[in-house]
C-alpha positions, 0 to 999 in steps of 0.5 A: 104541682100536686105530684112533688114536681118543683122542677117543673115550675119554671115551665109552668110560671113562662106559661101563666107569664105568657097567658093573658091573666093579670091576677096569676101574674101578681102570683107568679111575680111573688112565687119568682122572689122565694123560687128556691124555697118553693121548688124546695117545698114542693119537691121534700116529702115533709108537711106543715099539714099537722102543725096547721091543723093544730093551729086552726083548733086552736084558733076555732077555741079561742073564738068560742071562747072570746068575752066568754071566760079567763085565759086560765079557762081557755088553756084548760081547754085547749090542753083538753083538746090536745089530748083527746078528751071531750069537749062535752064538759065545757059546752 
């Protein structure tokens, strides 16, 4: 599935059906009730892989941050990181 080839999921997903492996089946029954929107998102060439990495930095901030410093502080910080500066000023 790594290769962009949605249209060989139904294949796969009677494979695992057919296999003897209950934790697969779960997944296979949740990918069978959105099927359209996952063959869709394996076969565009587009990623959310940017927006995640974005959202993982600033998730890592704010639990450094946590019953450390006003919200104020941590938007610094965060508009900080996104520019590329050095976070050395706040460690």
């Amino acid at each position: 599935m790594n290769n962009s080839q949605g249209h060989d999921l139904d294949q796969w997903m009677r494979s695992v059906t057919a296999d003897d492996l209950p934790a697969l089946h779960t997944f296979v029954t949740g990918l069978g009730q959105d099927l359209d929107a996952v063959v869709a998102s394996l076969g565009l060439r587009y990623s959310s892989g940017a927006v995640e990495g974005h959202n993982n930095k600033i998730k890592m901030l704010k639990r450094q941050m946590f019953d450390r410093a006003t919200f104020d502080l941590l938007r610094k910080r965060v508009l900080l990181n996104a520019r590329g500066r050095s976070r050395s000023r706040f460690r």
